[in-house]
C-alpha positions in Angstrom: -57.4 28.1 -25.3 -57.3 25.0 -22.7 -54.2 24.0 -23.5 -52.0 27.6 -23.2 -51.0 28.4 -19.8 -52.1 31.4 -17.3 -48.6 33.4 -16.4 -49.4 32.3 -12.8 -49.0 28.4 -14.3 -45.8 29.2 -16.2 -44.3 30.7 -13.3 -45.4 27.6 -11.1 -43.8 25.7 -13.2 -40.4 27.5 -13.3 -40.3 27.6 -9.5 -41.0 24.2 -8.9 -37.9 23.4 -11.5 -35.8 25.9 -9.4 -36.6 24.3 -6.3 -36.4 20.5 -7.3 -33.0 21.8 -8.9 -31.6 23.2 -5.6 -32.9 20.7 -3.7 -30.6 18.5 -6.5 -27.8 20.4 -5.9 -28.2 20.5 -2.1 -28.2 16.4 -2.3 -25.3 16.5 -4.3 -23.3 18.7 -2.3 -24.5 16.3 1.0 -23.3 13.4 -0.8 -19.9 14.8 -1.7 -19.3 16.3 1.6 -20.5 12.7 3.3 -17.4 10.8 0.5 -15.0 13.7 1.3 -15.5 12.8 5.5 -15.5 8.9 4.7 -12.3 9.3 2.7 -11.1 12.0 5.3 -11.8 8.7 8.1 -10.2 6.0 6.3 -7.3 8.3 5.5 -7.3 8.7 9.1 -7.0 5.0 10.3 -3.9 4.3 7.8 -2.1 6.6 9.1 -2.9 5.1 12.6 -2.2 1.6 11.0 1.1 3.4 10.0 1.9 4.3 13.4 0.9 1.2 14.9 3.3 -0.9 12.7 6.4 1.2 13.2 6.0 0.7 17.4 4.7 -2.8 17.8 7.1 -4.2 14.9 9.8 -2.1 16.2 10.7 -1.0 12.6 14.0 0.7 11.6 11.8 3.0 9.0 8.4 3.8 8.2 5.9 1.9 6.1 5.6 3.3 2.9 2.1 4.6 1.4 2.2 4.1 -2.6 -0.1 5.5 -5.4 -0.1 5.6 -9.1 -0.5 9.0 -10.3 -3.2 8.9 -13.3 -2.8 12.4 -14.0 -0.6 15.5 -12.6 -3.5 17.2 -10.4 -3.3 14.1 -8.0 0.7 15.4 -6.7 0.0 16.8 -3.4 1.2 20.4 -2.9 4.4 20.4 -1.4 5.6 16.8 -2.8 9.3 16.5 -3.8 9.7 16.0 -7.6 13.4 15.1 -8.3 14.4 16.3 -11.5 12.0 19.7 -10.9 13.0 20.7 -7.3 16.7 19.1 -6.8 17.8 19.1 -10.1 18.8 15.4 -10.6 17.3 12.1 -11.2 17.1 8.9 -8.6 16.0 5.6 -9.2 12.8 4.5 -7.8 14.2 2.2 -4.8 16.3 5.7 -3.7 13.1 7.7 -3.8 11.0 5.1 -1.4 14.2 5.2 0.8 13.7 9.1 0.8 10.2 7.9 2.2 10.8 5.4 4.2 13.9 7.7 6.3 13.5 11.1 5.2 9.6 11.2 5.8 9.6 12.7 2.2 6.2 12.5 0.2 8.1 11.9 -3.4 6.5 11.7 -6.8 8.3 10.6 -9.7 7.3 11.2 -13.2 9.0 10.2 -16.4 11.6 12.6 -16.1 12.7 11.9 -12.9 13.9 8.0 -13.2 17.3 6.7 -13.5 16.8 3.2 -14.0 14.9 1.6 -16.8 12.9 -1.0 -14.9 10.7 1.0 -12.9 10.2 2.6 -16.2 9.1 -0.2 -17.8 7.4 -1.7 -14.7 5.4 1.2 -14.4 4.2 1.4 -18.3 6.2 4.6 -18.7 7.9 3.4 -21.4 7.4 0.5 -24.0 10.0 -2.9 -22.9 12.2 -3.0 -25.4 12.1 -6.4 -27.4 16.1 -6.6 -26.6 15.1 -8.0 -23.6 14.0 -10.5 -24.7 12.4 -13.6 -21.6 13.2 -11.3 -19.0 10.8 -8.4 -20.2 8.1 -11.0 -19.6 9.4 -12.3 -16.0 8.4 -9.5 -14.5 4.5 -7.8 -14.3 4.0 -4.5 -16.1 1.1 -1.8 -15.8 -0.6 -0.8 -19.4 1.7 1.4 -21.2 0.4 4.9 -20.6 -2.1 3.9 -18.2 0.0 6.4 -15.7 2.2 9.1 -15.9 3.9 8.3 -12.3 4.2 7.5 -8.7 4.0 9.0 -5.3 5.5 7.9 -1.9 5.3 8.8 1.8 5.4 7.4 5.3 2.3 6.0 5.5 1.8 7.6 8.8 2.0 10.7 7.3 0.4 10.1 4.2 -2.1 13.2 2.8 -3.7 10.6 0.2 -5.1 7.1 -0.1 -2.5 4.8 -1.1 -2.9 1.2 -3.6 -0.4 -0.2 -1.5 1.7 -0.5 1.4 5.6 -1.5 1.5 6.8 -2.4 4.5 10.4 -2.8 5.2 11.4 -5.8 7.6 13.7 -8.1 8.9 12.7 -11.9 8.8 11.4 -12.7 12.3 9.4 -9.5 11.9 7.9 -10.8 8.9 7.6 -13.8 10.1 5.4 -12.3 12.9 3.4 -10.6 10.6 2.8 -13.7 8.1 1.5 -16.1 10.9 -2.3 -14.4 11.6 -2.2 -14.5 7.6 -1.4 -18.5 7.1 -3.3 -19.3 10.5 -6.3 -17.2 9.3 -6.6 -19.3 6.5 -5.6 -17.2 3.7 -1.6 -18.4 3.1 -2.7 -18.8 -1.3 -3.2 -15.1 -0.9 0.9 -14.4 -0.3 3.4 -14.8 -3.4 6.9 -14.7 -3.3 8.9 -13.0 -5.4 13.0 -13.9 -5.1 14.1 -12.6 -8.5 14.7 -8.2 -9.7 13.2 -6.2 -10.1 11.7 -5.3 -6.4 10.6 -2.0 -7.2 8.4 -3.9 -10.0 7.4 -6.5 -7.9 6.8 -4.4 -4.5 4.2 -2.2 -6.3 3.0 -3.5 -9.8 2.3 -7.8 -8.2 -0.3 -6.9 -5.5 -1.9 -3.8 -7.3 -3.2 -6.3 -9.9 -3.4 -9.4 -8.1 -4.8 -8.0 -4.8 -2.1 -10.8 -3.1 0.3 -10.1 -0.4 3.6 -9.4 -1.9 7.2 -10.5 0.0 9.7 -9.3 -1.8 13.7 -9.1 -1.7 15.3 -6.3 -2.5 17.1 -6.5 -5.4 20.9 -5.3 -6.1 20.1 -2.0 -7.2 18.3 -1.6 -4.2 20.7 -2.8 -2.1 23.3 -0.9 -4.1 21.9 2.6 -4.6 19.2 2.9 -2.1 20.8 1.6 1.3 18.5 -1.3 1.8 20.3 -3.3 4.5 21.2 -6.9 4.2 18.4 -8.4 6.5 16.1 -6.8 4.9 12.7 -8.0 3.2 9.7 -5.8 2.3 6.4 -7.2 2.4 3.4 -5.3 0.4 0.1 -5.0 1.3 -2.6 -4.1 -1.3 -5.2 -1.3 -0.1 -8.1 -3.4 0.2 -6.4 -6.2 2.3 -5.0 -3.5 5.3 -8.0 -3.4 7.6 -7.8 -7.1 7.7 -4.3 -6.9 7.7 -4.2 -5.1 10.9 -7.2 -6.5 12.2 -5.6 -10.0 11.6 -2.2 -8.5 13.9 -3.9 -7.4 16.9 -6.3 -10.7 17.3 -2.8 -12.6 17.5 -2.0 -10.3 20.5 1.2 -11.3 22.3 1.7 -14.5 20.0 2.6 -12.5 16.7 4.1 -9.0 18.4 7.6 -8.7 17.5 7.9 -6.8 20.9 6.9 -9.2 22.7 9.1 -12.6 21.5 12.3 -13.6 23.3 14.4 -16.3 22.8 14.6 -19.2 25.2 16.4 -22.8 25.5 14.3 -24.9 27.7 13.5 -28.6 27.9 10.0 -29.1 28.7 8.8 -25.3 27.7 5.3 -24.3 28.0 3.1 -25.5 25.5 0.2 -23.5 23.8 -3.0 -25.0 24.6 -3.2 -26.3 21.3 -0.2 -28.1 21.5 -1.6 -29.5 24.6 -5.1 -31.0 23.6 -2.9 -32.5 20.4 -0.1 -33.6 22.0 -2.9 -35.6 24.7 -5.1 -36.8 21.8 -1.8 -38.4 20.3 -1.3 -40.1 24.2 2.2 -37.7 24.3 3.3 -36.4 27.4 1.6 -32.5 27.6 3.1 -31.0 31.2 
């Protein structure tokens, strides 16, 4: 009959399937191997842009890499869990200052908290209705949404962080807030004053994709050793290339190494000072 096939056709056929199916399977394994070398690259570059920030900011400790742990696959091998592998519990602020100075990659599940807001922050845990206005001063991730966090020196960092903490005194802040304002994006920056930091620091720029600075709160200062000067300024993943781009275009004007304090009459104006200061008919040398 015309319409049955010879074996010759049928086998045809089934090779042609086999080949159009590897040739499938060998784009798909190209494809994955191509994501694998991108993410391998940008993994790369942050923890050059955590190396970079620690010597030209002259930091006391390391910038912290931060993710939310979805499900308990994405712990690297080898991260410290707190209840599991010491045997006690630590509040969230202690375990980023395990980070920050140890150079400990930490992840902290449920179990492993000691304070209630991270908890809450976090959507471990429901906020209690007890807590009445302040439960709603502070952002919080969908309850359930994830099971924990991780934290390590972003230098050092074996995974791709949401965000960056960095720990750092005023004038370095200052120095790192200027290419931000004079690059025109200072609506991008919130402040946050009020506790809890560990919510703010990690929950604010996550969702809002702003620049966070943030004051450690008294728990922080407290229980995990943050010093008195200190601020911490957070950086959300897709703002750190600019970030660090934004930094070196400044060159000597916004490095922390490279200010000094001076008391001179007459000092030596930026050019833009200059051309304003002449346009006004001011004295300019």
């Amino acid at each position: 009959m015309k319409n049955e096939f010879t074996r010759r056709e049928v086998l045809g056929v089934g090779l042609g399937a086999a080949v159009l199916a590897t040739a499938g399977a060998a784009v798909s394994t190209a494809s994955a191997a191509q994501s694998e070398k991108k993410d391998s690259s940008e993994l790369s570059d942050l923890n050059r842009f955590g190396d970079e920030l620690e010597t030209s900011l002259v930091l006391r400790t390391s910038p912290i890499a931060v993710k939310m742990l979805e499900k308990e696959e994405d712990i690297p091998k080898g991260a410290f869990r707190p209840k599991r592998d010491g045997g006690y519990h630590i509040a969230q602020c202690q375990a980023f200052g395990m980070s920050r100075r140890e150079g400990k990659t930490v992840a902290m599940l449920k179990e492993d908290h000691w304070c209630p807001t991270a908890l809450m922050a976090y959507g471990m845990v429901e906020k209690p209705a007890s807590m009445g206005a302040w439960a709603e001063s502070f952002m919080s991730f969908e309850t359930g949404k994830y099971i924990g966090i991780l934290t390590a020196p972003l230098k050092s960092a074996t995974f791709m962080p949401d965000v960056t903490l960095v720990y750092l005194n005023p004038a370095q802040l200052r120095g790192v807030l200027l290419p931000i304002m004079f690059g025109g994006q200072p609506s991008q920056v919130t402040t946050h004053l009020m506790l809890p930091s560990c919510g703010h620091a990690v929950v604010d720029p996550i969702k809002t994709g702003n620049y966070c600075v943030v004051l450690p709160d008294p728990g922080e200062y407290q229980r995990a050793l943050a010093a008195e000067e200190e601020m911490i300024l957070a950086i959300p993943q897709q703002k750190m290339e600019g970030f660090m781009t934004g930094l070196k275009r400044g060159g000597k004007m916004y490095s922390h190494r490279e200010q000094y304090m001076s008391m001179h009459p007459d000092f030596e104006q930026p050019q833009f000072y200059k051309d304003m200061f002449k346009d006004w008919g001011l004295d300019s040398e």
